[in-house]
Structures are given as structure tokens and as C-alpha cells.
C-alpha positions as CSV (number, residue, x, y, z in Angstrom):
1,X,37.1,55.2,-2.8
2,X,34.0,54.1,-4.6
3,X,34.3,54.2,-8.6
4,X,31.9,56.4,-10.9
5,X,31.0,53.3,-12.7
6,X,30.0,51.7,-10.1
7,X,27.6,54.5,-8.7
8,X,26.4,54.6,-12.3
9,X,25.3,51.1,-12.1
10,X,22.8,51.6,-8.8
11,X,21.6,55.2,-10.3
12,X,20.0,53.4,-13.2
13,X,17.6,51.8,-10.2
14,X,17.5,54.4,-7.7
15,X,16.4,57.4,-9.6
16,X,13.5,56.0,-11.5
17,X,10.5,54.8,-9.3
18,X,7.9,57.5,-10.0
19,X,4.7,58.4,-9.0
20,X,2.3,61.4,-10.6
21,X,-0.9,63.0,-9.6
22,X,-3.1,64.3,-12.8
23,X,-4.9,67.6,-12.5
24,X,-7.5,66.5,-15.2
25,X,-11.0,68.7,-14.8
26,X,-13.5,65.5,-16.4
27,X,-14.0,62.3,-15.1
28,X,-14.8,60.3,-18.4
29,X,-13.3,57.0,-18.1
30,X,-14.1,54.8,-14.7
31,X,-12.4,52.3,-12.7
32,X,-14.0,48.6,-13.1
33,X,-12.1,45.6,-13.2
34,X,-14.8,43.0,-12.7
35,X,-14.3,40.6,-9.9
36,X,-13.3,37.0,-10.6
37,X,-11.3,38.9,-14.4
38,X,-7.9,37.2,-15.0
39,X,-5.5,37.6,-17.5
40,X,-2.2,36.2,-19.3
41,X,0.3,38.8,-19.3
42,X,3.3,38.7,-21.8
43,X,6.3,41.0,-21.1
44,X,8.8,41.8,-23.4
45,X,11.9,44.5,-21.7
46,X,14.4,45.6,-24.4
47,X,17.0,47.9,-23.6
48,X,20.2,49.7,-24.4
49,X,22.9,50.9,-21.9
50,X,25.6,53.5,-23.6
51,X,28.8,54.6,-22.3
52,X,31.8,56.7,-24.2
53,X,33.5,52.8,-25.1
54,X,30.7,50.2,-24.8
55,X,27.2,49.4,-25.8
56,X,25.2,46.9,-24.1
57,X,22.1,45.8,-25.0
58,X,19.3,43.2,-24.0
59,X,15.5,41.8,-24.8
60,X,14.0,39.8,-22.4
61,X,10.6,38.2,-21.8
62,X,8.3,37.3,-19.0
63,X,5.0,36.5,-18.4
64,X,2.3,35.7,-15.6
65,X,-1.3,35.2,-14.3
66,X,-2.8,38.4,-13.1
67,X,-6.0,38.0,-11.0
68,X,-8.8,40.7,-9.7
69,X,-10.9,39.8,-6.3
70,X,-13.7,42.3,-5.0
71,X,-14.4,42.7,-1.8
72,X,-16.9,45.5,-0.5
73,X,-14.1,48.1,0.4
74,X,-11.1,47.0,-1.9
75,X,-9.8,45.4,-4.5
76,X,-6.9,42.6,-5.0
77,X,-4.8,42.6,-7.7
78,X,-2.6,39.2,-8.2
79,X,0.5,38.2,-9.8
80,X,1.2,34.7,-9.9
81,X,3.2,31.8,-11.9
82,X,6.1,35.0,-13.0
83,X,8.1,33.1,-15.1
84,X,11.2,34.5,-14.3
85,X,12.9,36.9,-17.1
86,X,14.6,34.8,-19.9
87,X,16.4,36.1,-22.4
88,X,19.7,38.6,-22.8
89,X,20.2,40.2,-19.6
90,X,21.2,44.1,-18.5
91,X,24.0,44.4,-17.1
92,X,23.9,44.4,-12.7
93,X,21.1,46.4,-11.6
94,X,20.4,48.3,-14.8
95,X,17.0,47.6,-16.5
96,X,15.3,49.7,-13.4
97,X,12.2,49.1,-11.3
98,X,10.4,48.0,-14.5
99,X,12.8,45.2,-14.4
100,X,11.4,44.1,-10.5
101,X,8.0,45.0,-10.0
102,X,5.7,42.3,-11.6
103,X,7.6,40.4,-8.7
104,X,5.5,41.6,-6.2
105,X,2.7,39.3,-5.9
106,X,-0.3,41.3,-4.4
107,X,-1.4,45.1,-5.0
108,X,-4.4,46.6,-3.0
109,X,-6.7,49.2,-4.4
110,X,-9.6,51.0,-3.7
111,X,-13.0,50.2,-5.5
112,X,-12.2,53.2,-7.4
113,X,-8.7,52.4,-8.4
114,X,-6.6,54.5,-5.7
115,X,-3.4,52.4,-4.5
116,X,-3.5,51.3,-1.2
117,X,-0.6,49.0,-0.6
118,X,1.2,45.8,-1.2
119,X,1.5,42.1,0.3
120,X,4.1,39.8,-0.3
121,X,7.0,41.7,0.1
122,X,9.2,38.9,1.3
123,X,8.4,36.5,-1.9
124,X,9.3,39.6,-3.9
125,X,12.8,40.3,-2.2
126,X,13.6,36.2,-2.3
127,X,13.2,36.7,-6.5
128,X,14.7,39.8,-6.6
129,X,18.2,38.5,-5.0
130,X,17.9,35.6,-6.6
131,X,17.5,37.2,-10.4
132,X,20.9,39.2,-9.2
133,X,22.9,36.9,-7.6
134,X,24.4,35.0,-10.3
135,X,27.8,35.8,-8.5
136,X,29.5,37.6,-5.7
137,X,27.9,41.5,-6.2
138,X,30.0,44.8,-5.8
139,X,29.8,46.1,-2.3
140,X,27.9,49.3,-3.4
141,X,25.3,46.9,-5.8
142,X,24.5,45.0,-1.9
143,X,24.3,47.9,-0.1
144,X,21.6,49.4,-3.3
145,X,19.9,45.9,-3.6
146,X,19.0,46.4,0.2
147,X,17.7,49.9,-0.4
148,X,16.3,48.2,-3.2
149,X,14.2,45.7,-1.4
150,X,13.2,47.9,1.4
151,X,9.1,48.1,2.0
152,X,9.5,50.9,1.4
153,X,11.3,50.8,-2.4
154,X,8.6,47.9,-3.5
155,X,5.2,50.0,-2.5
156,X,6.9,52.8,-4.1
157,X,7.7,50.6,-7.5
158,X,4.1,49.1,-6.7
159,X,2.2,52.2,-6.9
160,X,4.4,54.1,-9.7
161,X,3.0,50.6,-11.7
162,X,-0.5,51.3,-10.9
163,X,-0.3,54.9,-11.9
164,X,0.6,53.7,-15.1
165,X,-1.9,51.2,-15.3
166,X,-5.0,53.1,-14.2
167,X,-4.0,56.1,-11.8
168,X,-3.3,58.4,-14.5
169,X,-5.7,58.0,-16.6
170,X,-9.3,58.0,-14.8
171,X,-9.8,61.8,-14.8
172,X,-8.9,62.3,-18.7
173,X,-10.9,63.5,-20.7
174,X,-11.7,61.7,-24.0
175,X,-10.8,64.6,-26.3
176,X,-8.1,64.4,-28.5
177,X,-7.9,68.4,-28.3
178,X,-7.5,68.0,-24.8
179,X,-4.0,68.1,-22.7
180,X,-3.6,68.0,-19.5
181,X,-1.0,69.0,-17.0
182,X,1.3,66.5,-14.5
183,X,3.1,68.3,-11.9
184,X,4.1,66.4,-8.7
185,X,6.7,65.8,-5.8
186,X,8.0,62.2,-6.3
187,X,9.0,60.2,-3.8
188,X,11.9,58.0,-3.3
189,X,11.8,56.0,-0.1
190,X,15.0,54.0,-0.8
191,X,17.2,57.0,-0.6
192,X,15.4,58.2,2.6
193,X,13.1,61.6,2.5
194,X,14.2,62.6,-0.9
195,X,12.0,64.3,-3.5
196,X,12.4,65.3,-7.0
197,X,9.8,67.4,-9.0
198,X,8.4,66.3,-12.2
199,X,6.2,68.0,-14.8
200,X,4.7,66.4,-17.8
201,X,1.2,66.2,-20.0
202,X,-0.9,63.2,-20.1
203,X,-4.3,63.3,-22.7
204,X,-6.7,61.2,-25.2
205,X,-5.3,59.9,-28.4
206,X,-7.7,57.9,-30.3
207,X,-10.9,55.3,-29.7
208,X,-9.6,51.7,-31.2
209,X,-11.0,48.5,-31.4
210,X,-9.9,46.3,-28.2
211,X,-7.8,42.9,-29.3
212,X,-10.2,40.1,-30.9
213,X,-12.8,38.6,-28.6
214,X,-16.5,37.5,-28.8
215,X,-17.9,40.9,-28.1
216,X,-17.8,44.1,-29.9
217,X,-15.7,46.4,-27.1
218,X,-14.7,49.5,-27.9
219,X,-10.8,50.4,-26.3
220,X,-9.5,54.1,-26.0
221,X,-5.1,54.9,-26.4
222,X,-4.1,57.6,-23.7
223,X,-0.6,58.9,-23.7
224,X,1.6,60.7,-21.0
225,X,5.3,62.3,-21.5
226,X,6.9,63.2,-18.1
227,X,10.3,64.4,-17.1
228,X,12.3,65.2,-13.8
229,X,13.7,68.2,-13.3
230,X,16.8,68.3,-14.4
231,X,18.8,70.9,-12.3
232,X,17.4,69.1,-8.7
233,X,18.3,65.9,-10.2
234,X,22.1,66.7,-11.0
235,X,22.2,67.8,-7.2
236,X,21.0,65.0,-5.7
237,X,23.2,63.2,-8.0
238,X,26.4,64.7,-7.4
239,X,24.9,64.4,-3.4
240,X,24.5,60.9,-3.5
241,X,28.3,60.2,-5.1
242,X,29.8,62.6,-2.6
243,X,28.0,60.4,0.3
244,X,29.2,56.7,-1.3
245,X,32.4,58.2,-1.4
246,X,33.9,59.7,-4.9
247,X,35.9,62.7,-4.8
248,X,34.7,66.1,-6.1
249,X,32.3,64.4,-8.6
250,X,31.9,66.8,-11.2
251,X,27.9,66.3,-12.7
252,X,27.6,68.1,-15.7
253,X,24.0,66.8,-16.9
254,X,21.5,64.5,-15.5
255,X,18.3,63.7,-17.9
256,X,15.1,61.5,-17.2
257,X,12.1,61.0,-19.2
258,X,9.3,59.2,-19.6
259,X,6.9,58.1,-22.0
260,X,3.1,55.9,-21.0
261,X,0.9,54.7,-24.1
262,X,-1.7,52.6,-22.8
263,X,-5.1,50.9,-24.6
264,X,-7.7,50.0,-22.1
265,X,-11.3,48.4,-22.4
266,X,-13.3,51.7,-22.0
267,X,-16.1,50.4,-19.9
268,X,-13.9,48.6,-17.5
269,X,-10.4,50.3,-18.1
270,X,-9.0,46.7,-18.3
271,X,-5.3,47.3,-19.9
272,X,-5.0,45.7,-23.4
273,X,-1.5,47.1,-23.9
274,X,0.7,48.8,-21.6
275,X,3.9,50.3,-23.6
276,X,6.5,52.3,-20.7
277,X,9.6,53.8,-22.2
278,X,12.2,55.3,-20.3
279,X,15.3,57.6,-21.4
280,X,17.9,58.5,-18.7
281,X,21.4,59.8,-19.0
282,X,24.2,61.2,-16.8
283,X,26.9,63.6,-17.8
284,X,30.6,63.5,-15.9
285,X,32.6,66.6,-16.6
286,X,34.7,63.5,-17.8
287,X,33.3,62.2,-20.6
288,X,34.5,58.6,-20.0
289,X,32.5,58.4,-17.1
290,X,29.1,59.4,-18.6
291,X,26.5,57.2,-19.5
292,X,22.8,56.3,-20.8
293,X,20.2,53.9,-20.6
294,X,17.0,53.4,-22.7
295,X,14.1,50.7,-21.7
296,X,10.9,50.1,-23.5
297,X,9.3,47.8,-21.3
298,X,5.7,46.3,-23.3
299,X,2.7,44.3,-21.4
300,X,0.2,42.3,-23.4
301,X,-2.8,41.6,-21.9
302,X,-5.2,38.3,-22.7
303,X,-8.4,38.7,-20.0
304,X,-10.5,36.0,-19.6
305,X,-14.0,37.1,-17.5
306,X,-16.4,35.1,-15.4
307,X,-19.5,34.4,-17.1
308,X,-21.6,36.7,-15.5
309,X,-19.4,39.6,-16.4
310,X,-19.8,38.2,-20.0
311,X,-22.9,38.8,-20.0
312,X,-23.4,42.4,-18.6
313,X,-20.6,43.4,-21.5
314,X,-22.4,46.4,-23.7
């Protein structure tokens, strides 16, 4: 029989890739990343897992080169020299997609910033083991590592990334008044043809000066809250213990919700700061068996441009 705390452990990965669609009315803000554009990225993942006896925390930090290439019908986006994560580490698998993803070394998108797909899928499952497999891993944490590392799973992390990044926020409006509704069937291709719904607002906050550089951009803050819904969650939950084997596992509450604040370069939408909080807890009709897990996951952003691109700048 498989444990509760073990499922526990693989539910903090596989019920968190997600992926919206925006039904905002205004284009305002448009997709330009300038060809040739790279940037240091600093990553900083600090979290907190909670159950009825225990508390675990960690902060860890990575960074990387991130790299644009134009071509005339797509867009490249590049990860290279990831660091690894250093730091205090989450327990097994917790810490969530946000935890994998800048592993993937290649994104595709569209000149207007639509995902298309991913390349490197093999140099991302290679780091992936290797950042888990410090030991021998639980049966059931194999079996979800695979699931895990499936093509599948990493376009799906992929593209939930570039949501946050730029998918969600081309259509808004820059009008603080303004809100605007999320509602979309997510995906999750590591658990076969499973769906969940999820609801949410995304809108403009405030105009801001960009970080310090040698021209006088001007950056906008945009902000998205989104959450699953609950009551189709707690089924596929109880659905997915029954399946790895736990008897008549009694799901009393399932909760997860999200929070985006981004600050972009408003001519280009070139991320400044990309701040991705996510709160997530599971009930048991025992309350030893019930847990939570909070992760604030924080990417700084220091783009250097080509020349030319220098000098077009407003």
C-alpha cells in the first residue's frame, strides 16, 4: 500500500503546471524582444512546506544567461550556463515546476510572443534526475519523476513559464481601473488527459521606472491572481491516491492559488522582474496526513542589447 505522505510528496509537482488564456478587449502593450538581447538572470526560490508535526523550509538561488534570436517566422529564447540551485533544499520533489523549468534550454515563440514549443528536452531530463538523485528515490517519487520528465510535462512547465512571462499580459489594458477576467481548462499532460478549470483576474497596476540604465525607459507592473477549482481538484485528488494505491482516501480540502507580478520594459515587454507565488494545501479527513506548501519563486533580469537596438530605444 502506498503511504499518504508519500502521494503528498509527488502532488506538490503534479498539480501545479498551469497554463491561462486572458479575455482582455485592448491590445496596449506589444511583444518585442529585440534580436541579439541577452540577459543575466538571478533566481532566488524560497519556500515553506507545512504538515500537522513538521515545518520545512528552504531559499535557494540560481542564475543563467538567457538569449533572444529572430528569425523571420519565430523567435528563440535560450537558457544557458544554469548554475544549478545552491542553497537549502525542499524536501523530494516539493518546490514544483518552478523549481525545474529554467532547465529547459530552448523555448520557441512566435514573432508575436505565442508559445510554440521546446528543444532540449533530453539536457533538461539529465539535470533534472540529477538535482534529485542525491540517493536511492521512493518508488512512487521514480514513477512521478518519469511523468515528470515526459515531453509532454516540460512543454507544459515551458509554456505555463511563458504565460507568465509575456502570454498574459499582451492584451491588457494599461488602466489601473481596468480588470480583466482568466477562465481556462488547464492541462496536465503528465497525468494523461486530465483537466482542471481555473478562474482568476489579471490587470494594470502602476507605470514605474525600469532598473538603472543609460536610457530613460519607462516599465509598467501588471498583476494576475488565479486559482483552481477547488471541488474538481479534491476529485482528481482523492482519484489519483485511489489509483497509486491508498485505501478509501478521505480528501477533505484541496486549495491552489496563484499570484504573477511582473515589471516589463513597455516598448519591448522585456521582463525586469518576474515575482510567481504559489499557495497549495491538501486536507485528509485525518489531520495528520494533511499538508501545505508555499513558494515565492523571484527572477531578476539584467539585459544587455546589441547596439543597434541601443540606438532605436525611445
Amino acid at each position: 500500500m502506498t503511504s499518504h505522505r508519500s502521494i503528498s510528496r509527488l502532488l506538490l509537482v503534479l498539480l501545479t503546471v498551469v497554463i491561462f488564456s486572458s479575455t482582455a478587449h485592448a491590445q496596449t502593450l506589444k511583444f518585442a524582444w529585440p534580436d541579439g538581447a541577452s540577459a543575466k538572470v538571478q533566481v532566488r526560490s524560497q519556500g515553506r512546506r507545512t504538515t500537522q508535526n513538521n515545518i520545512r523550509n528552504w531559499d535557494m538561488t540560481s542564475e543563467f544567461i538567457m538569449g533572444v534570436q529572430r528569425t523571420a517566422d519565430r523567435v528563440v529564447i535560450s537558457r544557458e550556463g544554469f548554475s544549478g540551485w545552491k542553497g537549502t533544499f525542499p524536501p523530494s520533489l516539493s518546490g514544483g515546476p518552478e523549481r525545474f523549468v529554467d532547465m529547459i534550454p530552448i523555448t520557441i515563440v512566435s514573432t508575436d510572443g505565442k508559445f510554440i514549443g521546446i528543444e532540449g528536452q533530453d539536457i533538461a531530463r539529465k539535470q533534472m534526475t540529477h538535482a534529485l538523485q542525491s540517493g536511492p528515490l521512493h518508488p512512487v517519487i521514480q514513477a512521478a519523476l518519469q511523468s515528470l520528465t515526459s515531453d509532454a510535462s516540460l512543454e507544459a512547465m515551458a509554456a505555463g513559464t511563458w504565460a507568465a512571462l509575456v502570454g498574459f499580459w499582451r492584451d491588457v489594458e494599461l488602466d489601473p481601473a481596468q480588470r480583466y477576467a482568466i477562465r481556462d481548462v488547464v492541462p496536465l499532460p503528465h497525468l494523461g488527459s486530465v483537466k482542471l478549470d481555473a478562474a482568476g483576474t489579471i490587470g494594470f497596476i502602476k507605470e514605474t521606472d525600469c532598473a538603472p540604465g543609460p536610457d530613460d525607459r519607462r516599465c509598467v507592473e501588471l498583476l494576475a491572481e488565479i486559482a483552481t477549482d477547488r471541488e474538481q481538484a479534491s476529485k482528481l485528488l482523492k482519484s489519483m491516491l485511489q489509483k497509486a494505491g491508498a485505501k478509501d482516501p478521505r480528501v477533505t480540502g484541496f486549495e491552489q492559488r496563484f499570484k504573477l507580478s511582473i515589471v516589463v520594459d513597455k516598448r519591448t515587454m522585456l521582463p525586469q522582474q518576474l515575482t510567481m507565488t504559489r499557495l497549495q494545501s491538501v486536507e485528509f479527513e485525518s489531520s495528520d496526513q494533511s499538508f501545505s506548501e508555499d513558494v515565492t519563486k523571484t527572477m531578476n533580469f539584467a539585459w544587455v542589447l546589441k547596439q543597434e537596438d541601443k540606438k532605436g530605444s525611445p
